[in-house]
C-alpha positions in Angstrom: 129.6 92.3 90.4 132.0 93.8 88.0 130.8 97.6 88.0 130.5 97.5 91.6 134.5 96.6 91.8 135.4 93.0 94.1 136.3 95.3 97.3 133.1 97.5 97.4 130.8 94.3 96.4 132.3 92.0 99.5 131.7 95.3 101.9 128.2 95.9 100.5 127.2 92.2 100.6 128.8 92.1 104.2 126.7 95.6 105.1 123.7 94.1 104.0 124.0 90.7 106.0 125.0 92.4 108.9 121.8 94.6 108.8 119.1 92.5 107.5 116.6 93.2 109.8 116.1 96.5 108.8 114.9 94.7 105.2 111.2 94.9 105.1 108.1 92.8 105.1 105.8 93.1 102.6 103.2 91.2 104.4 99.4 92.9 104.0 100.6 96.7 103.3 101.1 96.8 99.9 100.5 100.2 98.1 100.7 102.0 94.6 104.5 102.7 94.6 106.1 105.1 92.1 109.6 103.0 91.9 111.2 106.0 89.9 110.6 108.5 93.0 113.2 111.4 92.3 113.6 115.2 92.1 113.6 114.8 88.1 110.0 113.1 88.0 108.8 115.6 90.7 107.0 118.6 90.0 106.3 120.9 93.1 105.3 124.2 94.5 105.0 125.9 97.8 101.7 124.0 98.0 101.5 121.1 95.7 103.7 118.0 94.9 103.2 115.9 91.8 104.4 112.6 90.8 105.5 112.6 86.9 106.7 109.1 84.9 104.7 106.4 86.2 106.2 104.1 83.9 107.6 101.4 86.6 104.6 102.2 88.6 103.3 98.7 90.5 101.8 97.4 93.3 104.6 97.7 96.3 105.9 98.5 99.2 105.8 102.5 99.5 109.1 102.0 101.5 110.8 102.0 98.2 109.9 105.2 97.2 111.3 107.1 100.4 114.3 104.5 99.3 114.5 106.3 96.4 113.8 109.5 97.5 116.4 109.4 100.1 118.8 108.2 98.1 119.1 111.9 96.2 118.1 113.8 99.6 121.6 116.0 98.9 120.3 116.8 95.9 117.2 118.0 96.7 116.2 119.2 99.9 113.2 118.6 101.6 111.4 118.0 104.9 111.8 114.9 106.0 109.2 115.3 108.5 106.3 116.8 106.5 107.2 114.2 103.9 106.0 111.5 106.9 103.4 113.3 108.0 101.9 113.7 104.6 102.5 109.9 103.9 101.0 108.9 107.1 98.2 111.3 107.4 96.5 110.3 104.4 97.1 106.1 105.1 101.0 105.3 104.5 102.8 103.3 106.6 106.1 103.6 107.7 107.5 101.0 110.5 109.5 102.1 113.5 112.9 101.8 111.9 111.9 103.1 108.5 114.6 105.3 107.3 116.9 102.5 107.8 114.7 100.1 105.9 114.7 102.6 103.2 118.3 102.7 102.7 118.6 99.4 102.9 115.7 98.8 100.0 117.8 101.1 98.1 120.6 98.8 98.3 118.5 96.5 96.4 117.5 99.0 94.2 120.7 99.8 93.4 122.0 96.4 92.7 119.3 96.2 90.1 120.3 99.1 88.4 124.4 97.6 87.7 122.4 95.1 85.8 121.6 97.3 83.3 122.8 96.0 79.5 124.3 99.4 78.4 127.3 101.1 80.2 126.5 104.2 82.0 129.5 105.3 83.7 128.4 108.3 85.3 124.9 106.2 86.9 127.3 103.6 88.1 129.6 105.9 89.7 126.4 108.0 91.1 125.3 104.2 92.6 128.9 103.5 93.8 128.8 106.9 95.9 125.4 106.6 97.5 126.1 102.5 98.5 129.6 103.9 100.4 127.7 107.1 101.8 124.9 105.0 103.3 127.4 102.3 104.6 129.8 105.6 106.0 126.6 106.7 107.7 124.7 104.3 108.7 125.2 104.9 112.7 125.0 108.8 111.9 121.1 108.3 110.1 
């Protein structure tokens, strides 16, 4: 992959062999995901969280939301652990290594996204960032 750059792209595709268990199943718990789940399509109060732009909206896995989600945690805050309990308490499922699973969906995500027609330099960089941060922290996470 070109954007990606030779170096990162070997270390990425080595990352992601090294640590495919963590990919996950779809199997029988597919779900209404979002696919565009970030702070820019999120509206939210003190009490209330809505879900804006459902244009890639599809039947999923709702792992690849949190994917998404996490992958602009420093960007916006949140709880991590009200956002389970909300996703679980009304019928989510998350498996026992889920935040792991998540980062690694996003690698897939992200992989998509350098496929893109049109060059977005600052996107690509953004993506660049948040593959090496995941792979710099995956024993931290």
């Amino acid at each position: 992959m070109s954007r990606l750059g030779d170096e990162l792209t070997e270390k990425t595709l080595d990352f992601m062999q090294k640590h495919k268990e963590f990919f996950p199943i779809v199997e029988d718990k597919v779900c209404l995901t979002h696919s565009d789940f970030k702070p820019v399509n999120l509206l939210y109060s003190n009490d209330n969280v809505f879900a804006l732009d459902w244009e890639f909206a599809h039947a999923g896995i709702g792992i690849l939301d949190f994917a998404i989600l996490l992958r602009h945690r420093e960007l916006f805050p949140f709880d991590i652990n009200s956002l389970v309990k909300g996703y679980t308490d009304f019928g989510g499922y998350l498996g026992k290594e889920w935040f792991r699973s998540a980062l690694i969906t996003d690698f897939v995500n992200i992989m998509h996204l350098f496929e893109a027609p049109a060059e977005r330099p600052k996107l690509f960089h953004q993506l660049r960032n948040a593959i090496q941060d995941t792979m710099n922290n995956w024993e931290v996470t």
